[in-house]
C-alpha positions in Angstrom: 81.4 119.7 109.7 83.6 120.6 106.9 87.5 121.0 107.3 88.5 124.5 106.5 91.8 125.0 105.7 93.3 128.4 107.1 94.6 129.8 110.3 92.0 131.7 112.8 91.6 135.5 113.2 93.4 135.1 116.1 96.0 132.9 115.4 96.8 134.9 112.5 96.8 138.3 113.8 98.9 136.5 116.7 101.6 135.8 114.6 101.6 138.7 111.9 100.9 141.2 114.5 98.2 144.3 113.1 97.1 143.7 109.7 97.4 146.8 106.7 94.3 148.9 106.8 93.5 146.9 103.1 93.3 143.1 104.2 92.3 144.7 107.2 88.9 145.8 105.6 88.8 143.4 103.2 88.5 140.9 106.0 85.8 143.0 107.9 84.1 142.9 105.1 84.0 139.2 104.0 83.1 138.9 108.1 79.9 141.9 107.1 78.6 140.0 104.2 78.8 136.5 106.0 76.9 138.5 108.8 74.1 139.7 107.0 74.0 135.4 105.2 73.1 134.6 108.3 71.0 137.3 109.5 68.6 137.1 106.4 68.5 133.2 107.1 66.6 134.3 110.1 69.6 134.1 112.8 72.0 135.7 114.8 75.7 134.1 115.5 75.8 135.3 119.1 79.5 134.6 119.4 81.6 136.1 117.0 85.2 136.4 117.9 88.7 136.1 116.6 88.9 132.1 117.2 85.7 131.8 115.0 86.6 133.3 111.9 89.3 131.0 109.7 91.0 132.8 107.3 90.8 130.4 104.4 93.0 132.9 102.1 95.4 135.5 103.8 96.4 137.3 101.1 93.1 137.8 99.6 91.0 138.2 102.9 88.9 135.2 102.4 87.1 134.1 105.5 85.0 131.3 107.0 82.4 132.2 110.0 82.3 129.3 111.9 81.2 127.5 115.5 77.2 128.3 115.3 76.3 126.3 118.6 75.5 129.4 119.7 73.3 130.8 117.4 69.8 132.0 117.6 67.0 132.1 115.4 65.3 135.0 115.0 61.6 136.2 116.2 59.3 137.8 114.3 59.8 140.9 116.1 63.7 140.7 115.0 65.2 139.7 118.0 66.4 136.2 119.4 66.4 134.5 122.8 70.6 133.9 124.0 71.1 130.1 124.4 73.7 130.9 127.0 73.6 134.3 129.4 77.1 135.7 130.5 76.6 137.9 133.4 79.8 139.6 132.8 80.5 139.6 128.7 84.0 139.6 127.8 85.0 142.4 126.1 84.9 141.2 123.0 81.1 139.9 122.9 78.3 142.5 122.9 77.0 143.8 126.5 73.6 142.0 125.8 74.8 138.7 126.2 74.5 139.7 130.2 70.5 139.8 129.3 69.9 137.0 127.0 68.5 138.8 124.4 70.1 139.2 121.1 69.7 141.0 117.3 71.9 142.0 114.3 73.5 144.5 116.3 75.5 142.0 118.7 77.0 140.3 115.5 77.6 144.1 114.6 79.6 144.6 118.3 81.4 141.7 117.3 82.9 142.3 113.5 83.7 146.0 114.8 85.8 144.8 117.7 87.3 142.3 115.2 88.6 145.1 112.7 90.2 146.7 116.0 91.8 143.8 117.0 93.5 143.6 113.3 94.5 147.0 113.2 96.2 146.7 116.4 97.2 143.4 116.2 95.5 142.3 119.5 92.4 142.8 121.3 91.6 146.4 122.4 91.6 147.9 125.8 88.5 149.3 127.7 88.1 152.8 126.4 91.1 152.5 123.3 88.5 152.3 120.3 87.1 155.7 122.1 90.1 157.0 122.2 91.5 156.4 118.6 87.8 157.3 117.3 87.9 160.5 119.2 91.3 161.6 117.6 90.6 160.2 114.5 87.6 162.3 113.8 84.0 162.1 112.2 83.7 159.8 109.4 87.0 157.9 110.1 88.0 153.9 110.1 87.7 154.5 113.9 84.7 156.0 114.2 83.0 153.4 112.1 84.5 150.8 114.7 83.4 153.2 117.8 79.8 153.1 116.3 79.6 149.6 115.8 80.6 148.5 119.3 78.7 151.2 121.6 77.9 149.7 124.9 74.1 150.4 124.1 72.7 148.3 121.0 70.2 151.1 119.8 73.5 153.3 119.5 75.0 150.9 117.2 74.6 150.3 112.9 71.1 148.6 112.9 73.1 146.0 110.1 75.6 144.2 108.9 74.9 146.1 105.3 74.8 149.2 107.6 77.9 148.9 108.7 79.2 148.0 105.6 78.2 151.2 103.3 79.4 153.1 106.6 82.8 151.2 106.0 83.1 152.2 102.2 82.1 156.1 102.9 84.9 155.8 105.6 87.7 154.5 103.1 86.5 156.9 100.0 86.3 160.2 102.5 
């Protein structure tokens, strides 16, 4: 494996505490367009978190997606077979994880709670992205970040790319 230069997610929002709304969604979307990479390669990441995203540039947002040992390879049908099952999913991984069965939308769950963890500048609570959404109103940074990490995949953005447009109407509206 390649050395990559650069600070984690976490590390970095560890020390610099919430990020500005920019870098904020600049990273988010270096972390989308990696995302959908891998997902027209034919996999899902399975494990996407704060500790495997380096940030190779700070000040431009530049990322890395790394640590694929648990990555899937897609079916046919679109979804892929978990190479680990976590009864009880941190927070931060996508529900499904509890079932074994994975698509686009866990990696989805995982870049939204990502761009909640850098606006607040640590991971969120049960029911906060909810919360903020719910206040924030329709078409907010929020709500974007409430859609992507529903509970129930089907409730989710069906992309990557989805979630990405859904980021740049947010930002412009």
């Amino acid at each position: 494996m390649d050395y990559t230069p650069g600070p984690s997610l976490k590390e970095l929002v560890r020390t610099t505490g919430p990020l500005p709304i920019p870098l904020a969604v600049r990273i988010a979307a270096q972390i989308l367009k990696g995302l959908e990479a891998v997902h027209r390669a034919g996999y899902v990441h399975g494990d996407l978190h704060a500790g495997n995203v380096v940030v190779t540039d700070p000040r431009r947002g530049r990322i890395k997606i790394v640590d694929f040992q648990h990555a899937a390879r897609k079916t046919k049908a679109g979804w892929a077979p978990s190479p680990r099952r976590i009864d009880r999913p941190p927070l931060r991984l996508a529900p499904e994880l509890a079932r074994g069965v994975l698509d686009e939308r866990a990696d989805v769950y995982g870049a939204g709670f990502l761009l909640a963890t850098m606006l607040l500048g640590r991971e969120p609570r049960p029911g906060e992205i909810e919360s903020f959404a719910e206040r924030a109103g329709p078409g907010s940074l929020w709500n974007v970040i409430a859609t992507a990490t529903r509970s129930v995949s089907g409730e989710r953005w069906r992309s990557a790319r989805a979630m990405l447009a859904a980021l740049r109407r947010a930002l412009v509206g």
